[in-house]
N, C-alpha and C positions, 0 to 999 in steps of 0.2 A: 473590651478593647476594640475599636474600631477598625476593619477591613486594612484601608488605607497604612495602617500601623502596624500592625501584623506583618501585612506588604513588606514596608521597609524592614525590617527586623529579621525576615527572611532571607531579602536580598542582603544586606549587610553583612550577613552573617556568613552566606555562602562565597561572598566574592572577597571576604579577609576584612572589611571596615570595620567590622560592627565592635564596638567597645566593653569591656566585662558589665557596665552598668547595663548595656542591651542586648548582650547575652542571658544574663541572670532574670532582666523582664522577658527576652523571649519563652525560658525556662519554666518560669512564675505559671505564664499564660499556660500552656502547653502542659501542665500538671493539672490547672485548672480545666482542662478543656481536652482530653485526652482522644476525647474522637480526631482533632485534629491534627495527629503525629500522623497518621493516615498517608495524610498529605504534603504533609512535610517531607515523608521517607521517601514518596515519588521524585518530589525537587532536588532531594540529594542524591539521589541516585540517578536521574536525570545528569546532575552536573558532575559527579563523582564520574559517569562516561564521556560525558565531552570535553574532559578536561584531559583525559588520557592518549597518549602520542603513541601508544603502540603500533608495530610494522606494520604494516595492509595485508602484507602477504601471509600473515600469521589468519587462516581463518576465523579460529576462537576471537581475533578482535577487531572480524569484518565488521559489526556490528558499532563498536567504538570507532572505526574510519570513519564511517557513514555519518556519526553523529556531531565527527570536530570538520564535518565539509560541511553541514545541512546547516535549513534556519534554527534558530537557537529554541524558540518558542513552541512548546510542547504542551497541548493541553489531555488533559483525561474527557475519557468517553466523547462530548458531543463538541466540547470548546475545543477547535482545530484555526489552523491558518491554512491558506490560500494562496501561495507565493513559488515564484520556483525555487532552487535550492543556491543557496548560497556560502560563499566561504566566510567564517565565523572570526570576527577580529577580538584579538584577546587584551582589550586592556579596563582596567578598575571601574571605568563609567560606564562602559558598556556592559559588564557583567553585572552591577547593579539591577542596569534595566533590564537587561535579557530574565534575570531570575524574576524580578517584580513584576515582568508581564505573565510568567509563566505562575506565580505564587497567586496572584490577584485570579489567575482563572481556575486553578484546582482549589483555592479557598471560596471564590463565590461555589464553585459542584459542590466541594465539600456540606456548604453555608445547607445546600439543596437538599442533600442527600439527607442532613438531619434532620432539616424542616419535613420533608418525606419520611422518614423514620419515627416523626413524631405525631404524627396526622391521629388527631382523634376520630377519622373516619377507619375502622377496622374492614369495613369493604374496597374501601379504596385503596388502603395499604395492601393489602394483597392482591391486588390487580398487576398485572406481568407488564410490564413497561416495554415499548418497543424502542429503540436507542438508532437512528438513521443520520452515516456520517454523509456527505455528499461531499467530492471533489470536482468542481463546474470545467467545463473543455478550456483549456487552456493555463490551467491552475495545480496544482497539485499540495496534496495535504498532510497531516503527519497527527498523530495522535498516541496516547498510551491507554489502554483497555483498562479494567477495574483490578486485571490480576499483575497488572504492571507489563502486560506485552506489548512492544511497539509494533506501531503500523504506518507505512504509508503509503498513498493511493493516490496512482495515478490519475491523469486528465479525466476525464467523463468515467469517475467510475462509483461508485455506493456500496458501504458496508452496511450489514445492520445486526444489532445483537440486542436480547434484550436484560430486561433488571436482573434476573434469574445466571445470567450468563457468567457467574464463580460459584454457584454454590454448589455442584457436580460435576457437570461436563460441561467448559468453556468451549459454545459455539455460534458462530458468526458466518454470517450469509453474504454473497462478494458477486458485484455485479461491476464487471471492470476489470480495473488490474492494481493490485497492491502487492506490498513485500510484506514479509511477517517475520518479526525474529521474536519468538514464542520462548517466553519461561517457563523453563521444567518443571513440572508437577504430574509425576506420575498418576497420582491417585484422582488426575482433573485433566482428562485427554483433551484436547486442542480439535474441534473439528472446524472446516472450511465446507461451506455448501455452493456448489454452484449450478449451472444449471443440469450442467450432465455428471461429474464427479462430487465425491466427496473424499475429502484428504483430511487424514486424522496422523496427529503428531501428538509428541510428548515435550520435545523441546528442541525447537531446530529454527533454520532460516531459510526461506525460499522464497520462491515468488508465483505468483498464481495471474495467469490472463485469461479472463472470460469474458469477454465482450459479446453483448445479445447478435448482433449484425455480422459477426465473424462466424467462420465455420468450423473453426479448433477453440480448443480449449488448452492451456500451457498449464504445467508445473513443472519450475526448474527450484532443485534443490539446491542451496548453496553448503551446507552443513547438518547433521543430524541424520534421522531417517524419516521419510513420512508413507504411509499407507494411502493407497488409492484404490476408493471403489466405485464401482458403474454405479448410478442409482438405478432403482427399480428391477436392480439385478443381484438377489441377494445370496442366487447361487454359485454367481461368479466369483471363481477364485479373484482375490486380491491382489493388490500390486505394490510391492515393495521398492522405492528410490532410495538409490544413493547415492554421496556428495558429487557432484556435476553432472545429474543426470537430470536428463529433459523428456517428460511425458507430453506427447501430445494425441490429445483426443479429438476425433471425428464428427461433429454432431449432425454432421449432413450423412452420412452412412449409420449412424444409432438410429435416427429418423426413421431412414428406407428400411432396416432392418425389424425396428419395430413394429412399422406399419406389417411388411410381409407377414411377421409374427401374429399380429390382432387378424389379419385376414386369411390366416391357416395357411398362405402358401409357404409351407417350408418346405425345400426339394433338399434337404441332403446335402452334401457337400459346398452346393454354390448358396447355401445359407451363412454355415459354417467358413467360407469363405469370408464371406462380409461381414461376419461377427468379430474376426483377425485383425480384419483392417481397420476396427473403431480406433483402436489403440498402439501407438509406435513411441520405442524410447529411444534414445540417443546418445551417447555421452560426448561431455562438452571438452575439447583441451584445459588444460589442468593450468597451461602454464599462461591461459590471459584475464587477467586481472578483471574483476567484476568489473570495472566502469569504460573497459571495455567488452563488454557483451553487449548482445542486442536487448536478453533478458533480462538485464538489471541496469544499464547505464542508463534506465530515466533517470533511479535514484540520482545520477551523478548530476543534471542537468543538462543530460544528451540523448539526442533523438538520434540511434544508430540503423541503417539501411542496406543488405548486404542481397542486391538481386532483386529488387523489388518492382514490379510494377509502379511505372504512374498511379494507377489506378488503387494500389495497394500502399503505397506510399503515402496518397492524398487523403485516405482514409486514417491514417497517422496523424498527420499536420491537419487533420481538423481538429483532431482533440485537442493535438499541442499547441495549434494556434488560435482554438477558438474560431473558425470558417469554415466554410460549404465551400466544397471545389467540386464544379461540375464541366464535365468532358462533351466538346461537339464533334469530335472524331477519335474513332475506336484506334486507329494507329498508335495515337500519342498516349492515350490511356494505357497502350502497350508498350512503351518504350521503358528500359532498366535500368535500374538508378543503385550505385553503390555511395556511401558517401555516410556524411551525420553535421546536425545540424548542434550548436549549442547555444550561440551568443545572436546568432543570423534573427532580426526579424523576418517577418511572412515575404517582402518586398525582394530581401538579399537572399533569399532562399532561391524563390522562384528564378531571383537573376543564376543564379550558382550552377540551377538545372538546365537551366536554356545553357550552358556552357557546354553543358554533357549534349543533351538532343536541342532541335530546334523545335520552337512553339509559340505561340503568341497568346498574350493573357490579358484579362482585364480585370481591375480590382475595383468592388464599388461595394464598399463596408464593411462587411466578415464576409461576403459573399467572390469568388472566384469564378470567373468564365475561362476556361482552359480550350483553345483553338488552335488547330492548324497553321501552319507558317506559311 
């Protein structure tokens, strides 16, 4: 049965068309060909949560919110979209396609995975596959992992996991900032590696920001529990989050600390001082709603700002708008910006901030010239 037919048969099927004579052949197939129920169970279950209207305020179906406001199109492992997030229109032609798009790319992986599976090369099949998602500045992506966990990843950010990544311990390496809302399996711990933490869950929802060029590193938990530890620090007790708590880690004092450490000067006390300060947690109010937080309202399709430098802010809006903003005066670089941006191109933005402080700018491509008034 050809690709393309399969396709429709799937979507037909999930969105109420599809007729018992194309039920009974999708059936036929799919008896025939049992590798690919695989994939079929991700599509359903894909669409079995975004058809679901449950409260927001309900956490247990943060998850199910997120996915009847997001784009519809979901692929496994490396087939992702590039789009910002949008509200999902419910009617019969559109659910057709939204499944067909989504069917057509976990059936070509599928198509993959067998062909790989079936390699008369025995050295090449057991070579560890590296699996690299990329989200480019200005974009953001969404994906389902091989054990069914979603993911999505903000602006400038790269996940990567490899072949090996369900058969023991489900773990993936995070350069950036993504959310994860992880299916339970005890027996198959969830870990997150970043450059200075590593966070190990069982089954929960949070969100992780580790950008190379910042000086923290974020875990805020929405649900569940996650474990956090230093690397390269294996005698340091652990650290336990729970729901609305925010880790944020130092990597500019783990640095200094380390270095002191490799060069023997440890004095005592003011070592053990700045070993304290790598790591601080916070807990978040209970009563405002994820897409209004700063840590998770990308998902929403909003860039939220509370105190922020210019300077701190325009390192934001490069990702999310894809542009270089460079500063000719340290003043303005310092001026504080509260606010969020959602619908604003780069143009209406910049006008929105001259409303707050005064500045003069000049735009000439992705590139920003930020000057003095």
């Amino acid at each position: 049965m050809a690709t393309q037919r399969i396709t429709e048969l799937f979507a037909k099927k999930l969105s109420g068309e599809a007729t018992v004579e194309e039920l009974l052949e999708l059936d036929a197939y799919l008896k025939n060909n049992p590798e690919e129920e695989y994939f079929q169970e991700i599509v359903q279950g894909w669409w079995a949560a975004g058809n679901n209207n449950d409260d927001t305020e309900n956490k247990e179906d943060h998850f199910r919110y997120i996915l009847q406001h997001s784009n519809a199109s979901e692929y496994e492992g490396q087939n992702i979209i590039e789009s910002p997030v949008i509200p999902i229109k419910r009617n019969r032609a559109w659910m057709r396609i939204a499944v067909a798009a989504i069917a057509t790319g976990i059936i070509v992986f599928g198509a993959w995975k067998l062909f790989s599976a079936n390699s008369k090369d025995p050295i090449a099949s057991k070579q560890v596959q590296e699996n690299e998602i990329v989200s480019k500045p200005g974009t953001k992506s969404k994906l389902i992992l091989p054990d069914g966990t979603k993911v999505w990843l903000n602006s400038d950010s790269k996940l990567i996991y490899n072949s090996s990544f369900n058969d023991s311990v489900r773990e993936v390496s995070l350069e950036g900032e993504a959310y994860f809302d992880v299916v339970k399996n005890a027996k198959k711990p969830f870990i997150v590696h970043t450059t200075g933490i590593n966070i190990k869950v069982l089954g929960t929802a949070f969100n992780v920001k580790s950008y190379p060029r910042e000086e923290t590193i974020e875990a805020t938990l929405v649900r569940g529990l996650i474990e956090v530890e230093k690397i390269n620090e294996p005698k340091s007790s652990k650290i336990i989050l729970h729901p609305n708590e925010k880790l944020v880690f130092n990597k500019q004092i783990h640095k200094i600390s380390a270095t002191e450490t490799n060069s023997g000067n440890q004095s005592g006390s003011a070592n053990n001082s700045t070993l304290s300060q790598r790591i601080s947690i916070s807990s978040l109010p209970i009563t405002v709603k994820d897409s209004n937080r700063i840590e998770t309202s990308w998902i929403y399709g909003r860039l939220l700002f509370e105190g922020d430098t210019f300077k701190e802010l325009a390192a934001k809006m490069e990702r999310w708008y894809n542009v270089k903003i460079t500063f000719t005066d340290n003043k303005v670089a310092n001026y504080r910006y509260g606010g969020s941006f959602e619908n604003e191109n780069i143009e209406e933005a910049m006008q929105f901030l001259q409303m707050i402080h005064p500045f003069a700018y000049k735009i000439n491509g992705n590139e920003i010239l930020i000057e003095k008034k």
